[in-house]
C-alpha positions in Angstrom: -57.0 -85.1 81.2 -55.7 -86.4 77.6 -55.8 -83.2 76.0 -59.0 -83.5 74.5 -59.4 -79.4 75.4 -57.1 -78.6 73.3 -55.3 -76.4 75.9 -51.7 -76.3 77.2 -50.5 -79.6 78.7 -50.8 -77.6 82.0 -54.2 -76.3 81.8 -55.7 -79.8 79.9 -54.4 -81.7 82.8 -57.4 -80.8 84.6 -61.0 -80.6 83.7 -63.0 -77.1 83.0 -66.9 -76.8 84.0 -66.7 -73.7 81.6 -66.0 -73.2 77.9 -62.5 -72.4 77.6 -60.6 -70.3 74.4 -58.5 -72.6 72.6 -56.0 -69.5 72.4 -53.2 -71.7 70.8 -55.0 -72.6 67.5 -54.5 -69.2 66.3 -50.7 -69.7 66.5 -50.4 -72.8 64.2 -50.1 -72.7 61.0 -50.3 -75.1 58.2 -47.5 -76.8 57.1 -46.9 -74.3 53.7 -47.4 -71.1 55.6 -45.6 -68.7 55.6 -44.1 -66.1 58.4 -43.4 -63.5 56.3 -44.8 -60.4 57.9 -47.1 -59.2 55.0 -49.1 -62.4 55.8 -50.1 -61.2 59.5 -53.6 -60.5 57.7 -53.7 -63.8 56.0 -52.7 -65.6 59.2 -55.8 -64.0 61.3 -58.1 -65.0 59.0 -58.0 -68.7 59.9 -61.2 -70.0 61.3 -62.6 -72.8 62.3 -66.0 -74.3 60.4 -66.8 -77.5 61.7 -66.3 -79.3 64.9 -66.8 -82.4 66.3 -65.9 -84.7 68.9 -65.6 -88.7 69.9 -64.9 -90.7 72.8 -61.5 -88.9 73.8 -60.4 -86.5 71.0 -61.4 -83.8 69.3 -61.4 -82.8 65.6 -62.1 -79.4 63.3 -62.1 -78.0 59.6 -60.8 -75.0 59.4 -61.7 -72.1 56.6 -58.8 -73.7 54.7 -59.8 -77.1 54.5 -57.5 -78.5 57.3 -58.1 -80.7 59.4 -57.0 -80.4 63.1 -57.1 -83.2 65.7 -56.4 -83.0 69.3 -56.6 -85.1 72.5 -56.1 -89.1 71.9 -54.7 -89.5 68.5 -53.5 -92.0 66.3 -49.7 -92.1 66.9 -47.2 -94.3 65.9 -46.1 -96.6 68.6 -42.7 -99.4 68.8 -44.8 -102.1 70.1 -48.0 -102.3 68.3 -47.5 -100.1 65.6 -50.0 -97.8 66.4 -51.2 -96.2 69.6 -53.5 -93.3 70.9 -51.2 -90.5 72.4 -52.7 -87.7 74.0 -51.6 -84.1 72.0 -53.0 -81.0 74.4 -52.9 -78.8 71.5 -55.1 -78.9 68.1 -52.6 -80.5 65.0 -52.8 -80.7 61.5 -53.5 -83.5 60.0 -50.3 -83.5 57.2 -51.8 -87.2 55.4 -54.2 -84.4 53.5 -51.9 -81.5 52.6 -52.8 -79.9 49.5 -56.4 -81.8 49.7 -60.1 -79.8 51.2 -61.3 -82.1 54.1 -65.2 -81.2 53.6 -66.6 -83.6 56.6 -65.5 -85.5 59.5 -66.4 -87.9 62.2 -65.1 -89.9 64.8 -65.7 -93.2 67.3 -64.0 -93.7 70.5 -60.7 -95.2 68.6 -61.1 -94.4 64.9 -61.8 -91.5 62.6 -63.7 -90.9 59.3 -63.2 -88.2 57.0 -64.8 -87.1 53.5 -61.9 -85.2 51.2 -62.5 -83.9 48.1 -60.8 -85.7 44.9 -59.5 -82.7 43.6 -58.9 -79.5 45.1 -62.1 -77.5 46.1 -64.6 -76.2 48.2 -67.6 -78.2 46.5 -68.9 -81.2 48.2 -69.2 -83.4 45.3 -67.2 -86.8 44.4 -66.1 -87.0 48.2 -63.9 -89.7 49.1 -63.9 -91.5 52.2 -60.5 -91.8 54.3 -60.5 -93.7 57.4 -57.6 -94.6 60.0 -57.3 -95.4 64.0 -58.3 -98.4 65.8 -60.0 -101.3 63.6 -60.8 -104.4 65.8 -64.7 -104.6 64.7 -64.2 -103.6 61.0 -65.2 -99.7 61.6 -62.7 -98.6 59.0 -64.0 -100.3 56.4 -61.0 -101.6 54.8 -62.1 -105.1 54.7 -59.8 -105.9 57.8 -59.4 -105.9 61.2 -55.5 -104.0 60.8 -55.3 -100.7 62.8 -54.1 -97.9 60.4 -51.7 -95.5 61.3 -52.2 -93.0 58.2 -55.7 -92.6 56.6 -56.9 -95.0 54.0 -59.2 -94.7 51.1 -62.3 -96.7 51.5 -62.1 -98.2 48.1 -65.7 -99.9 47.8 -66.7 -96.1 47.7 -63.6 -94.6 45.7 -64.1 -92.9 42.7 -64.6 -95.6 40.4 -68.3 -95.9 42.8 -71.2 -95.5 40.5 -71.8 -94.0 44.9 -70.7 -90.7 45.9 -71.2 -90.0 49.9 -72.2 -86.7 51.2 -72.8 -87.4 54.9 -70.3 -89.7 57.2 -71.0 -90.4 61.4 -69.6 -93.1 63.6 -70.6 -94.6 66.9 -68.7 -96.3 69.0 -66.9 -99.5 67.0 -69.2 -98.2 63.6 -69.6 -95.9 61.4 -73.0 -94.8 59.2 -72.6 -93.1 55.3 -74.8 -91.6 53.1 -74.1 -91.9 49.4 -76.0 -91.5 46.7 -76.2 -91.9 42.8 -73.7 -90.1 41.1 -76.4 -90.3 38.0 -79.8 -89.8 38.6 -81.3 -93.2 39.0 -85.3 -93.3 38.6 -85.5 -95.8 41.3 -83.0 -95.0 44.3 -82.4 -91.7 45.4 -80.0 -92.5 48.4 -78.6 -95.1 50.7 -77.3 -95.7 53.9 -74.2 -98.1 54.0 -72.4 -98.9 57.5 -69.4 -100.9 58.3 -67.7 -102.5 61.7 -69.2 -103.9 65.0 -73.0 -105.0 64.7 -73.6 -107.1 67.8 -76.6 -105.0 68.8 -78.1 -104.4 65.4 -76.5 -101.4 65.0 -75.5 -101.8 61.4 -79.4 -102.4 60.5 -78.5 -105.9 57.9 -80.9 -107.5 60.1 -78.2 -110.2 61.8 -75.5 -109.2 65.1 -72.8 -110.0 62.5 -70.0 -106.9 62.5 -69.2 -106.0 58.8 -65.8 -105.2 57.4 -66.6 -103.7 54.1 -69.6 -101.1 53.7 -72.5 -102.5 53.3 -76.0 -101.0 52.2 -78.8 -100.7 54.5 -81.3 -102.5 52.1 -84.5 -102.6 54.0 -84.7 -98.6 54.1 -87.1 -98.1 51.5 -86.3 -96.9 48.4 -86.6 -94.0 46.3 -86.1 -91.4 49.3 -83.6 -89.1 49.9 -81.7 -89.4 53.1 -80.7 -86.1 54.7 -79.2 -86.7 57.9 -77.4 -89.6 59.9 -76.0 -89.7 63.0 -75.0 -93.2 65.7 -75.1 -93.1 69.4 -72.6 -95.4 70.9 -74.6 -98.8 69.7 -77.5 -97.4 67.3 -78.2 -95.3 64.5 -80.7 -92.9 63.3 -81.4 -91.6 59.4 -84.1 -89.1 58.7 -85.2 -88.2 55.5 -86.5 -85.1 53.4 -89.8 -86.0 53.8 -89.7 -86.4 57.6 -89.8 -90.1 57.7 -86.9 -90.9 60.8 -85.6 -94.4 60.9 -83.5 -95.9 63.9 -82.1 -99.2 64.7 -79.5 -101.0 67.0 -79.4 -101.1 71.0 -83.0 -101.7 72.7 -85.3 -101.0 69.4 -82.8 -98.1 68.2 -82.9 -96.3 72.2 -79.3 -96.7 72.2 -78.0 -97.4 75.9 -81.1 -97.9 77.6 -81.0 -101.3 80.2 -84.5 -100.3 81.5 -86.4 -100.8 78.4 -86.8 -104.3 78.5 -88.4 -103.3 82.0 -91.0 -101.0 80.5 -94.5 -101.6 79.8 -94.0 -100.1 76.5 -92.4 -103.7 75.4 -89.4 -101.7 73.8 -86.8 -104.3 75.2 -84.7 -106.1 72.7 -82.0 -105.2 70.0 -83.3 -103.6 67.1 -81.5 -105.6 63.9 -83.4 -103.6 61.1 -84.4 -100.0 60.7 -87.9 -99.2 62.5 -90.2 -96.5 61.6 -90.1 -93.7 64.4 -93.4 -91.8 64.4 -93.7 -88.2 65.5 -97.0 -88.8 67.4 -99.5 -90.9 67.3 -102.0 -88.5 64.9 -98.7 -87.5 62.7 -96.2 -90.1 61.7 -93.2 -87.7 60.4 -91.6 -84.6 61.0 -92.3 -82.1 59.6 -90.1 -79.8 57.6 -87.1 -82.0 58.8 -83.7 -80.8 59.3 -81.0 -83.4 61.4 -80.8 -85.9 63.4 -78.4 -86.3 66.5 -77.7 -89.3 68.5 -76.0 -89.5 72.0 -75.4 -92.4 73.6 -78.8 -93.0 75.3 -81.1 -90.7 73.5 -81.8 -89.0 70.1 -83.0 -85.5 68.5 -84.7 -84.5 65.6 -84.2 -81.1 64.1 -88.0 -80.0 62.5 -90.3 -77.6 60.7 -87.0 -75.6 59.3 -85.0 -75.5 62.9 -88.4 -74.4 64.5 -88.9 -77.4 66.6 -87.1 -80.2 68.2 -88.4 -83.9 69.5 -86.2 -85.9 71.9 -86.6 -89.8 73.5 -84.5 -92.3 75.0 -83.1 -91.9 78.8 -84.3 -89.3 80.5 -81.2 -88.7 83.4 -80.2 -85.1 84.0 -83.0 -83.9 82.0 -81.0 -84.9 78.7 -84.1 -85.3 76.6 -84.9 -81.2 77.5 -89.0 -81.9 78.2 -88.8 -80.9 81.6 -88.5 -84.2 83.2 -85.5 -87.0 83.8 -87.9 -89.4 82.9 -87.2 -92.0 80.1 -88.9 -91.5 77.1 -89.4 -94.2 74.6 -91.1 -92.1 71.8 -90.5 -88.8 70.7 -91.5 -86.0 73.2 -91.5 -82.4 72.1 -88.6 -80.4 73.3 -90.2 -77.0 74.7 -88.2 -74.5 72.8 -87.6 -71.8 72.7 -88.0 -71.1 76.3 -90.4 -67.8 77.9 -88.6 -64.7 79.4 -89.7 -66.2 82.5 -87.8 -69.5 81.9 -84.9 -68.1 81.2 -84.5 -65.6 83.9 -85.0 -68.8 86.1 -82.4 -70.6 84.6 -79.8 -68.4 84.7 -80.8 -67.6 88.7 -80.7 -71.5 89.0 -77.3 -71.8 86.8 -75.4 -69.2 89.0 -77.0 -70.8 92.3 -75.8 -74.3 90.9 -72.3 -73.2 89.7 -71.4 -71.7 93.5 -72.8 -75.0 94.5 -70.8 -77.1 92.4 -67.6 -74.5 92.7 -68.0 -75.6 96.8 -68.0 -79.3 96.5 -65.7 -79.3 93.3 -62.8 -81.2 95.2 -64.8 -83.5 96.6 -66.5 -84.1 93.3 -63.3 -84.6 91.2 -61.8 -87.5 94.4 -65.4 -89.4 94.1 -65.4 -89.3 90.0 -61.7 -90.1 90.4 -62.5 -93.6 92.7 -65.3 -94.3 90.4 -63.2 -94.5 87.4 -60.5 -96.1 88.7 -62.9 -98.8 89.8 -64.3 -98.9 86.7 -61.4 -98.9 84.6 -60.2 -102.0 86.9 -63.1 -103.9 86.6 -63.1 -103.2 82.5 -59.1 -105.0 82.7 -60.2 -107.6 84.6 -63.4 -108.7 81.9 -60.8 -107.7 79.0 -58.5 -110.2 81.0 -61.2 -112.8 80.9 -62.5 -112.0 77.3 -59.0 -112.6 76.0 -58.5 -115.8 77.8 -61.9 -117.2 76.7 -61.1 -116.2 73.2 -58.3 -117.8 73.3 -59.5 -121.2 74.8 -62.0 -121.4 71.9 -59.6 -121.0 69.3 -57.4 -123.5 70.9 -60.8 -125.7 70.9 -62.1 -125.1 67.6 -59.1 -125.5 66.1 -58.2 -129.2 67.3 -62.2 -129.6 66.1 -62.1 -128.0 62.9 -58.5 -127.5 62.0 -59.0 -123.7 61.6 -58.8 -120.9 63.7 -61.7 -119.5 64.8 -64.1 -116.1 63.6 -67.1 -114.7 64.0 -68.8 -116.5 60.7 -68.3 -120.0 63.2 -70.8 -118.6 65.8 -74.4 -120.1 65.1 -76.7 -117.8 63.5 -79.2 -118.6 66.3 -77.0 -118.4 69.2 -76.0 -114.5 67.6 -79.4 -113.5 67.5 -81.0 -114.8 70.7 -78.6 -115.6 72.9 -79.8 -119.2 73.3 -79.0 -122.6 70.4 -80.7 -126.0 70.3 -77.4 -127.9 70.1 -78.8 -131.2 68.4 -80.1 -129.0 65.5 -77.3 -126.6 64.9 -74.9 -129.9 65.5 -77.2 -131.5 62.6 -76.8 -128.5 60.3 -72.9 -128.4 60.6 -72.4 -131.8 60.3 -74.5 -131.4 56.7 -72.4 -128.4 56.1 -69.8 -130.3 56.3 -67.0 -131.1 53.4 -65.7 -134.6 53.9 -62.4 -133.6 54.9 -64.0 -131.6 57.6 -65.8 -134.5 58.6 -62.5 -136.9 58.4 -60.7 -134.5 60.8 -64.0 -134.3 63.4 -63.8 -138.1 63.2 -60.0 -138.3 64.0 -60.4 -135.9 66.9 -63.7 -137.7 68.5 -61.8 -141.1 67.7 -58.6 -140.0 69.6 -61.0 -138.3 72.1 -63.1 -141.5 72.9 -59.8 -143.5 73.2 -58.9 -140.7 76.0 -62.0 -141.1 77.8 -62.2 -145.0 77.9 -58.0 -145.2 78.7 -59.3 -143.6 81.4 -62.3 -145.1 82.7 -59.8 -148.2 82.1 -57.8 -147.0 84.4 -59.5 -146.2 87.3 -61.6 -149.8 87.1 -58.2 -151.2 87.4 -57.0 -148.9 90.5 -60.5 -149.6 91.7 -59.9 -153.6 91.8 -56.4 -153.2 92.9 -57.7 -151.1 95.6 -59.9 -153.6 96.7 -57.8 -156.5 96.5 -55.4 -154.9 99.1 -57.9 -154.4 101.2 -59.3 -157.3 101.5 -56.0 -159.2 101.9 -55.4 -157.1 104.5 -58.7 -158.4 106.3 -57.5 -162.3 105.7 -54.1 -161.3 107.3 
């Protein structure tokens, strides 16, 4: 629907149940091609290497070093300087011509690549570009200014003692892995991540969002970090030992509301990393290769690509046990599948595709209605956010003199969802510089004055009232 196929504009206005051959990215060329015939060869040797894809676009390294993009992308736009455009056709992205794009990743609004400093193959002294959306901080720039054109993340630039080898990004945040760029007898790697952190999915330990990268210091140290990878509102690490660390939405499950239901007592946020054991006899994984996140579940890669656990939510059998039963530690993914199984799959597959192939138009009307509804309600809270955003400011300015951020929310109130008043009104008063407290005392003093004009006032109307009444009684 917004060319996130990378098909024609005819074809991607529709959605596909089937794989479909992106036939037009063999036509495009980088921008320094050349159409001379006696590069035909040349031409067909383009490929693509890696893949990946976000919320609504689509993005891959070619052979080359390119990177394409396609579906909502960064565009620039007259009235906000920036906006997501849909392109139905994969694009080169021209910001890194002449320049190998080794690694790439992408949220639902922003992207994150790693490019090489100088001009090779070799995935050492990466440097990490970032651009798109930036409301939460998830470029970390140190801002929350959208970016049209990629931007270096300079905490990490080449003057970094840091270089970063692995890059992934969730939602409104986005997860590195760096490490030393000398050997350092005491830290072998780290995991820094940057922009929204209301469910603990930056691992600091607070709900604060971040806008520079920031290291994730209570991973231990003196490991080496292999893989990372974030759901929409956690993240997961795993390491070359097997150790697996996750943290962020409902103890590091990602999206799953029933957990505070469960008898398991894994409800609530996760603000630091937690240990995931393998089982209960065997805390890591052995042999470890990658972890992947989606938005409700997570899978670990094991014993050399021989094995594969999966928890979180269970719907549509996402976790691959069997089952659509939630799973709040890991369960092991039966793989690979008998003869038997398979032959029974693919019976069930073509069974389920005529099936689906039958009801498809009434399918596509009911996901339609749904969306629409949902896309209406999502205004009308956006509607209310904004308003009540704007109606503190207004408050806390005439308060404070300031306009308001996320540093004025009370620690407690960010990480519970509940504040003693009288104490965190005790602790900002003692916070307090005395021109701060000047301007709270003018604004109380012209606010009392209010109140007690007021209550004047209606005493007074009160008396009158009853004075006319009662001469009326005499007459």
């Amino acid at each position: 629907m917004d060319g996130q196929l990378g098909l024609c504009e005819e074809e991607d206005s529709h959605d596909s149940l089937v794989p479909c051959l992106l036939s037009r990215f063999l036509e495009l060329q980088p921008h320094n091609s050349s159409t001379d015939p006696s590069e035909a060869e040349d031409k067909a040797s383009l490929e693509m290497c890696t893949v990946k894809a976000g919320g609504m676009m689509s993005l891959a390294i070619d052979n080359r070093g390119t990177l394409w993009m396609w579906g909502n992308i960064p565009q620039e736009s007259k009235e906000s300087g920036i906006s997501l455009v849909s392109s139905f056709t994969p694009t080169p992205v021209w910001d890194f011509h002449g320049r190998t794009v080794v690694k790439v990743a992408c949220g639902n609004e922003h992207v994150v690549a790693l490019v090489n400093a100088i001009d090779s193959h070799e995935d050492e002294d990466l440097l990490c570009y970032s651009w798109g959306y930036n409301s939460h901080g998830q470029l970390g720039l140190g801002d929350r200014q959208s970016r049209l054109h990629p931007e270096v993340v300079k905490i990490l630039d080449e003057e970094s003692p840091w270089t970063i080898y692995e890059v992934a990004c969730g939602a409104f945040h986005t997860a590195l892995l760096a490490h030393k760029k000398k050997p350092d007898a005491t830290l072998e790697s780290m995991c820094w991540t940057f922009g929204l952190g209301e469910n603990g999915q930056l691992g600091h330990g607070t709900t604060q969002s971040t806008l520079f990268p920031t290291p994730v210091k209570e991973l231990p140290q003196s490991i080496h970090l292999i893989s990372v990878d974030c759901g929409l509102f956690h993240t997961s690490v795993v390491s070359s030992t097997g150790d697996v660390w996750s943290w962020g939405m409902e103890k590091g499950l990602g999206l799953c509301p029933d957990a505070n239901r469960a008898e398991t007592n894994s409800g609530g946020d996760a603000l630091s990393p937690l240990l995931i054991s393998c089982n209960l006899h065997q805390p890591i994984f052995p042999g470890p290769v990658k972890v992947a996140c989606g938005a409700a579940h997570t899978v670990v890669v094991a014993q050399e690509g021989h094995k594969v656990w999966s928890w979180g939510r269970g719907r549509s059998g996402v976790l691959g046990n069997g089952k659509e039963m939630d799973s709040y530690t890991p369960t092991i993914v039966p793989w690979p599948p008998t003869i038997e199984g398979l032959e029974e799959e693919e019976l069930n597959s073509s069974d389920g595709q005529d099936k689906v192939a039958e009801k498809k138009p009434e399918i596509i009307a009911e996901t339609d209605e749904k969306l629409s509804t949902a896309l209406n309600e999502l205004k009308l809270l956006q509607t209310k956010l904004s308003i009540m955003e704007k109606y503190a400011s207004i408050l806390h300015g005439s308060i404070f003199g300031k306009p308001f951020n996320e540093q004025d929310i009370p620690v407690s109130l960010g990480n519970s969802g509940s504040m003693d008043i009288a104490k965190e009104w005790e602790n900002m008063l003692e916070a307090a510089d005395d021109r701060k407290l000047v301007t709270m005392e003018m604004f109380y003093r012209d606010m009392l004055t209010g109140v007690k004009d007021k209550l004047m006032k209606r005493k007074i109307k009160e008396i009158i009232k009853e004075c006319l009444e009662s001469s009326e009684v005499i007459k």
